[in-house]
N, C-alpha and C positions, 0 to 999 in steps of 0.2 A: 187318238191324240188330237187336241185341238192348236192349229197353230194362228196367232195374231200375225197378219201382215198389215204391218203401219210403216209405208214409204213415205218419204217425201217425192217433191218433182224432180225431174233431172233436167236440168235446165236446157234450154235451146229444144229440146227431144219429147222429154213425158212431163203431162201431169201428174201431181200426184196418186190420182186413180187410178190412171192408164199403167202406175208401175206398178203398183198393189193387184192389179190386174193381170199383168204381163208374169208377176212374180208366182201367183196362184194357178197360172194357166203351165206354167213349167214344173212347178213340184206335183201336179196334179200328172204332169206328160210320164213323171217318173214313175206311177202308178206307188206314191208313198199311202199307208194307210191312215191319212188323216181326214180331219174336218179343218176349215178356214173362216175366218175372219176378218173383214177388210176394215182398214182407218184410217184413207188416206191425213197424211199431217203436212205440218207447214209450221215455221220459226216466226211469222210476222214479215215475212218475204213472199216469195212467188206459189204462188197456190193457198194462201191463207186464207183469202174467201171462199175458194172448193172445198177446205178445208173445215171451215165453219159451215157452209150449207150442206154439208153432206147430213147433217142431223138433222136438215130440214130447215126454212127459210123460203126467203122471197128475193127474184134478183130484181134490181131495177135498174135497168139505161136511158144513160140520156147522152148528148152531145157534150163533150169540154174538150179545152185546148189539150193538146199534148205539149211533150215539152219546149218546143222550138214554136210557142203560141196557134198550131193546126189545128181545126175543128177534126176530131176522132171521135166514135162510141166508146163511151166506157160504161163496166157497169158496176154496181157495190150492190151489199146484202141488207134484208132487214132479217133480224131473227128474236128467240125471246118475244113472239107475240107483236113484231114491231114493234119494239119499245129499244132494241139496241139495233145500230147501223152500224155492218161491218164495212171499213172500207180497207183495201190495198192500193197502196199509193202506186204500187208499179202497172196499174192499171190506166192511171191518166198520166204519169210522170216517171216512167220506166224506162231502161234503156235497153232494151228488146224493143220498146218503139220508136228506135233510131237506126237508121244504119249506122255501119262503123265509122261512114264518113263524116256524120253529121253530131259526131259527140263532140260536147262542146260547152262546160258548166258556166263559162263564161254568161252565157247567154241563155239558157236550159233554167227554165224558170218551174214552180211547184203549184202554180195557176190551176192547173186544172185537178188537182187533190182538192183546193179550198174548194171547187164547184159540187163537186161531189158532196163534201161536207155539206154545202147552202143548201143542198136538195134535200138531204136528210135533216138540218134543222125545218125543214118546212112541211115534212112530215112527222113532225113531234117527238122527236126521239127523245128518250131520257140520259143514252147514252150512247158514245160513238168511241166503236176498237179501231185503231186505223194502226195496220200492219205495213212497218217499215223495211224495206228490203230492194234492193233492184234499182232502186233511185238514178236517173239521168242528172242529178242536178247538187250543185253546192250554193243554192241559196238562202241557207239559215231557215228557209221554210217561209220569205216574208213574200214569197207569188202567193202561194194559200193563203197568207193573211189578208194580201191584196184582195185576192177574190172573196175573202168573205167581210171587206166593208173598210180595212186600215187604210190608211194613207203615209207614205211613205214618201216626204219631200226635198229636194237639193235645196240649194241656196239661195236658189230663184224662185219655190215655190211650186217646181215642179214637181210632177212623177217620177220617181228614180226609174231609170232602165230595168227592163226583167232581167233575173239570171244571177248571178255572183259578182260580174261585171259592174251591177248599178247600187252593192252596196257602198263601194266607196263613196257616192253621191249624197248619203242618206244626210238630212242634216235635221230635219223635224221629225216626229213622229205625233201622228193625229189619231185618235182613237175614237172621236165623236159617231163614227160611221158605222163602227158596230155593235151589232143586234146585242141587245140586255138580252136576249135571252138565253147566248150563250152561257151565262152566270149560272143557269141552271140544267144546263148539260156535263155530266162526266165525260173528260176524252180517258180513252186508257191508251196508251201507247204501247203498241206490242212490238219488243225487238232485241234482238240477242247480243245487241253490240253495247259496250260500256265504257268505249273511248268517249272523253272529252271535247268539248264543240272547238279548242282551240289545242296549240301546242303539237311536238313531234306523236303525239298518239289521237290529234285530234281529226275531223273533219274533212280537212283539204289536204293535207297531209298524205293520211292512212288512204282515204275513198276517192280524193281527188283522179289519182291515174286511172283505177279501171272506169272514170268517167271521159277520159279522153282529156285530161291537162298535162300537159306538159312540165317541166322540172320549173320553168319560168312562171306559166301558170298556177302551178301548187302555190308557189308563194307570193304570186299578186292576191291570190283567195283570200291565204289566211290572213294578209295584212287586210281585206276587204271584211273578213267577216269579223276579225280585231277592231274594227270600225262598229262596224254594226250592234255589234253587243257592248261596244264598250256607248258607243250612245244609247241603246237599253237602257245600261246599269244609269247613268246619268241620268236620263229623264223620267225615268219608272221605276228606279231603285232595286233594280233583278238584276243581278250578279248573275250571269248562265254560263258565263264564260269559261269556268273550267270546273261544270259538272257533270257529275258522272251518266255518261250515255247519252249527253248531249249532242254530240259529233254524228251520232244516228241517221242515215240520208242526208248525209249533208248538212248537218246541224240543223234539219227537220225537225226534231227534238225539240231542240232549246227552242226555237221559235215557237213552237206550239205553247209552250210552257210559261213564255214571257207573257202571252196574252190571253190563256186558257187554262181553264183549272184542269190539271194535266198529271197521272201518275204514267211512270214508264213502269212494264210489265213484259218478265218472260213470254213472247209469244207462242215457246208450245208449251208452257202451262197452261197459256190463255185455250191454249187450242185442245191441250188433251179434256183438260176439266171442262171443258164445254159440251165431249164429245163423250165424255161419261168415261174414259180409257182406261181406269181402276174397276170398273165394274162388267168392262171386255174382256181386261186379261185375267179374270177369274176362270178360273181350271185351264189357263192354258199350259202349255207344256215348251212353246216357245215363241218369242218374238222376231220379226223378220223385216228390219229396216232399210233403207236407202238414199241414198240420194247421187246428186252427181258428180262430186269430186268430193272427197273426205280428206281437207290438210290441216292445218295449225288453230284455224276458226273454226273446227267442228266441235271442238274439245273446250270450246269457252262457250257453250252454251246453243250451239245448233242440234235442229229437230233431233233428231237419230237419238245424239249422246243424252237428250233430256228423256226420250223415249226407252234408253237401255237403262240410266240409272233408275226411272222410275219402276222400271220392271223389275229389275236385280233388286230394289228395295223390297220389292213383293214374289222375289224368291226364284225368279223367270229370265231365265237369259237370254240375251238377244243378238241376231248374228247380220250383218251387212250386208250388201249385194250395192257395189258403186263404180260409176263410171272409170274414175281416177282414184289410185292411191295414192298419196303423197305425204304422209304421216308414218313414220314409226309405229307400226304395226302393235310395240307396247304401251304406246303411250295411249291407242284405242283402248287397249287392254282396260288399261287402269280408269281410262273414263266411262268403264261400264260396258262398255261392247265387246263381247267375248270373242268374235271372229268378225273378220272383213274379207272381202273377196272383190278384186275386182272383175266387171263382167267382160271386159277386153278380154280376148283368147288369141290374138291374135295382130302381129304388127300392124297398123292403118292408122290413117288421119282422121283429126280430128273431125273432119267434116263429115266421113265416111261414119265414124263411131256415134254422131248424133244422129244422122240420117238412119242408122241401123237399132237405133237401142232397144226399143220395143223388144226386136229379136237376137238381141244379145243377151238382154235382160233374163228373158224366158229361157235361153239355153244355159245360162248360171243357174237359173232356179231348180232347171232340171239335173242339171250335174249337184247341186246341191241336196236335191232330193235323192240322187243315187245313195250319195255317202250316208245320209242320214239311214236308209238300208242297212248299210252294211253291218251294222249292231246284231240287226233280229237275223240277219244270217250268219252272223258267226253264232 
């Protein structure tokens, strides 16, 4: 029996390898009669670039700000022969690179994603995946545009402030500064989210609080970035304001979109067809996915449910293994995942359950490979 395990990350805890790993080392502990297959996956969020280089590729680092403007490493892919640059934003603009204390969209600017980007137009790319997910920041995405050449000015001619905070200020938009040759680069956007840049399902709203805004906050944003787009639409005639998947990082999205030739795109379609994942799960017998909490957002388009329906389409059912359950067990059902499990066994904190997962992981896998037994001995 050959079985596919395609985890994603568990966040705070495992990469996505490390659980595809964790998960094979436990159904293997149960001494089940199979053969394995590893692919680690990713939505366009955390682990999308392990995700992409696992098929091979090249990393490259360099220095950019993080989000509170610090010099930090970060690093992005090339792949496809260097000719495509993967990047994941949660790498220069993530908020795993903040402590809790220091969340603060207000000011959390997307500065160090545009660097990234500049490094890869200067190595020739013909096209750039930049995986959305994890984002510290609710600034429309115009720190990135900063750093790759835009000017963004108050009343007075200045620099607006970084962050969410300095769109209210915006009052010009200058675009002399950047590179013509973005015109001949494809961005693809990778990202599972389909909320709007404005509005109760938009941007600062929905993604505002797990960035650290407050109820007051939420809606200094969206009047900020109600500013921001709506001088867009005026001076450039892009309307981004209430399109779909625009809200994406912070209205990430729309920003990219206003001034780069830009499709948004499932990011684990981007990730499985990249990874060839129809041509894996030939003869297998079953799929074995994960990640670290599975609630309301898994079932509109995260790794797993994209990875169970494509397998159920191809006849192969897929079964969970996840930190947290917090979904109706049927409503997984019905999004293609025939079985979840969580790997908690036991009452503990939350700190204690990320600190352990590795081998929490592995002992689900192993109680899972028990039951999968118990068929050939009845």
């Amino acid at each position: 029996m050959k079985i596919l395990i395609a985890s994603g990350a568990f966040k705070q805890s495992l990469t996505a390898a490390e659980a595809c790993a964790a998960i094979q080392r436990g159904l293997e502990g149960s001494g089940l009669d199979a053969r394995f297959e590893i692919l680690p996956i990713a939505d366009g969020g955390n682990g999308t670039l392990d995700a992409f280089l696992s098929a091979g590729g090249e990393r490259i680092s360099l220095n950019v700000k993080d989000p509170l403007m610090r010099p930090i490493p970060a690093e992005y892919g090339l792949v496809d022969e260097g000719k495509t640059a993967v990047i994941e934003m949660a790498r220069a603009s993530g908020l795993e690179l903040l402590q809790p204390g220091e969340l603060n969209p207000m000011v959390a600017s997307t500065f160090g994603t545009g660097q990234l980007m500049a490094d890869a137009l200067e190595r020739r790319v013909e096209k750039i995946i930049i995986g959305l997910g994890g984002s510290a920041t609710v600034d429309g995405g115009m720190g990135c545009m900063q750093a790759l050449g835009l000017r963004l000015l108050d009343a007075d001619g200045h620099d607006i402030r970084a962050g969410g905070g300095g769109l209210a200020d915006i009052n010009q938009i200058d675009r002399s500064g950047l590179d013509p040759r973005w015109r001949e680069v494809d961005i693809v956007i990778a990202s599972d989210v389909e909320n709007p840049t404005l509005g109760d399902k938009g941007a600062a709203r929905i993604f505002g609080p797990q960035k650290g805004a407050d109820a007051a906050m939420v809606g200094t944003l969206e009047r900020n970035l109600r500013h921001c787009f709506t001088v867009i639409h005026e001076q450039l005639g892009i309307d981004l304001r209430m399109v779909r998947g625009g809200g994406a990082a912070g209205a990430f999205a729309a920003g990219l979109m206003a001034f780069l030739s830009c499709e948004i795109v499932s990011g684990i379609d981007l990730v499985l067809a990249h990874n060839r994942f129809l041509e894996r799960l030939k003869d297998s017998a079953l799929v074995i996915t994960g990640e670290g909490q599975m609630d309301s957002q898994t079932i509109a388009g995260k790794g797993p449910v994209g990875v169970a329906q494509l397998a159920w389409k191809h006849g192969v059912p897929t079964i969970a293994l996840v930190g947290g359950l917090n979904i109706d067990d049927s409503l997984l059902h019905e999004a293609g995942i025939q079985a979840a499990f969580s790997i908690v066994d036991k009452p503990m904190r939350l700190e204690d359950a990320l600190e352990n997962a590795e081998e929490l992981l592995r002992r689900a896998a192993l109680r899972l490979g028990y039951i999968m037994q118990l068929h050939d001995a009845g």
